[in-house]
N, C-alpha and C positions, 0 to 999 in steps of 0.2 A: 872400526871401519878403516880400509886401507885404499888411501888415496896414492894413483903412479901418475906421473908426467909420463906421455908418450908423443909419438907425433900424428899427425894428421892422420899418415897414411898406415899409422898402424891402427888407429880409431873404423879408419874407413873398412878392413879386415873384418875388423872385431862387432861392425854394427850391419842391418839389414839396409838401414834408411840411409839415405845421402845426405840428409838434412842433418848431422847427428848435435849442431852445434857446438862440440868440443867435448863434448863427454859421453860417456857408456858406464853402464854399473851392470853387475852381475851381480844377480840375486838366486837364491834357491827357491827351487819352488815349491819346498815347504818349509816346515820348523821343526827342525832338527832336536831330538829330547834327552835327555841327561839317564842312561839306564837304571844308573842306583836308585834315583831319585823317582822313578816311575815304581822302577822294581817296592821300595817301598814304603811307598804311597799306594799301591796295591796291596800291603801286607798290612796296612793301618787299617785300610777298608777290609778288612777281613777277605779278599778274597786271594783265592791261589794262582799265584804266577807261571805262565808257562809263554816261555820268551827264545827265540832262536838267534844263535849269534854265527854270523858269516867269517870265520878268518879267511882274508885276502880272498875272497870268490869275485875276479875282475869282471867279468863278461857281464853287460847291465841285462841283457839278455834272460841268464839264469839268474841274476838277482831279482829281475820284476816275476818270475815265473815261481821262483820261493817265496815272495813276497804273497802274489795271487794264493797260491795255497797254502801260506800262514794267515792268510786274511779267512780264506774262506775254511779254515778247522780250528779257527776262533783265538789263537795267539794273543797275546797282548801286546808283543811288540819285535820288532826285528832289531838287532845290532848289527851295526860297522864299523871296521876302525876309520878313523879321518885320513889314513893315508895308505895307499900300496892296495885299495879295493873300491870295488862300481860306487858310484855314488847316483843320486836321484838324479837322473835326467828325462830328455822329453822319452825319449828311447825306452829307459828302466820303467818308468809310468807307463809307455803302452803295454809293454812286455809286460806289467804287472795287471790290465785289463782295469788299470787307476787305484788300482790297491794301495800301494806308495802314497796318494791323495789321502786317505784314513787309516792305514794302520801305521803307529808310532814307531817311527824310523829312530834309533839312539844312533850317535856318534861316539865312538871313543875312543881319546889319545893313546890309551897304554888298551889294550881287550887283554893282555892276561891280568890287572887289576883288576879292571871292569870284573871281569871272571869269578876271580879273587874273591872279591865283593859281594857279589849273588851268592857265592857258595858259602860265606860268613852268614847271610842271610838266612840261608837256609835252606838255598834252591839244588836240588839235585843236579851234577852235572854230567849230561851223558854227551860223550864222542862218536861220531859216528868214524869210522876209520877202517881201511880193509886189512890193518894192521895188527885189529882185535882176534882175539882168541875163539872169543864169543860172539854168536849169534844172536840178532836181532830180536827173532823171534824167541827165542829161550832165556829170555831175563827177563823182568819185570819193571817197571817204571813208575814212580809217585809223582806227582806233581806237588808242591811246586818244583820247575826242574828249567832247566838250562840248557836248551839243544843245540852244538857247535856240529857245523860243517865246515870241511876248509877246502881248500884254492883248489881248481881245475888241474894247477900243475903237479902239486906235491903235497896235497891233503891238509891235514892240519897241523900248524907247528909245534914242534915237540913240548916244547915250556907249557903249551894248554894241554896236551894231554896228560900232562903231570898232574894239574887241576884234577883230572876225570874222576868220578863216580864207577862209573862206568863206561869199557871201551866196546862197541857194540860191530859188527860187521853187515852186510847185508848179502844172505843166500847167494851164491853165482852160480848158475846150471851151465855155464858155457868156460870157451876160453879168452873170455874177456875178465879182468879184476876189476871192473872199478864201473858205477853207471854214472851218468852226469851229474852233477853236483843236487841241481834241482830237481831231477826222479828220485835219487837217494833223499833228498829233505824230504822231501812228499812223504814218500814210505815212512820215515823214521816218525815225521809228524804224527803220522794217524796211528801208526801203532802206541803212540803215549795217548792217545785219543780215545783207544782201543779199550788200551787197559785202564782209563780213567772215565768213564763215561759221563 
């Protein structure tokens, strides 16, 4: 726990109430989970992992909206890294229709460890990237596996796709390259959904 001396008037910014009597604490409003350690504790219970990891995706916007439908196609859990992406707020929680409230949020200092780690596990890792050779729909998927999306700006960074299994693209009929981060999660979800029933 990390206690700041500050002054009054920067307390008075920081809080709703007037009354704040000298202090403010910032709390998360959930509990944040250790991915390896979920990942497996899942593997001990015998069952199959299929967990999505966000590199740098800032907008809490499209994190609660891939949250919402990692929650609702049954995921076990979403990763984040701790720094440079959205984290849980009131914002991300509505966006997520309260998803974020029960699906197991991981945090992680290093995500190509993290990564790392899953794939020593066991877990297939696919990229989704408009970088890819290959189409989405023409590959095939096992679970247990490891779905990365990356940032709104500049996809996902090259060091994880070193990691990949598989680099996958998503069809474009138009002259646009790239759909929003959380339309592309969606699709890529259900298609390992698809082929895993």
């Amino acid at each position: 726990m990390n206690f700041t001396e500050v002054p009054k008037e920067k307390l008075d910014t920081l809080s709703k109430f007037k009354n704040h009597q000298g202090v403010v604490a910032r709390i998360s409003a959930i509990e944040y989970h250790n991915a390896e350690d979920l990942v497996n504790n899942l593997i001990e219970e015998e069952k199959t992992p299929f967990v999505i990891a966000l590199d740098r995706v800032t907008d809490v916007r499209n994190f609660g909206a891939i949250a919402r439908t990692a929650m609702a196609a049954g995921l076990d859990a979403i990763i984040i890294p701790e720094k440079g992406s959205a984290t849980v707020t009131d914002e991300a929680i509505k966006a997520s229709a309260g998803a974020l409230m029960h699906l197991p949020v991981c945090r992680s200092s290093n995500l190509f460890q993290t990564i790392k780690h899953l794939k020593e596990a066991g877990l297939q890792v696919i990229c989704g990237t408009e970088k890819a050779n290959k189409e989405l729909f023409f590959d095939t998927y096992t679970k247990p596996c490891v779905l990365i999306v990356g940032s709104e700006e500049d996809g996902i960074h090259p060091s994880l796709l070193k990691l990949a299994d598989k680099l996958v693209k998503i069809p474009m009929n138009s002259q646009l390259d790239s759909l929003n981060v959380s339309v592309a999660a969606g699709i890529m979800m259900y298609e390992v959904i698809r082929q895993n029933p």
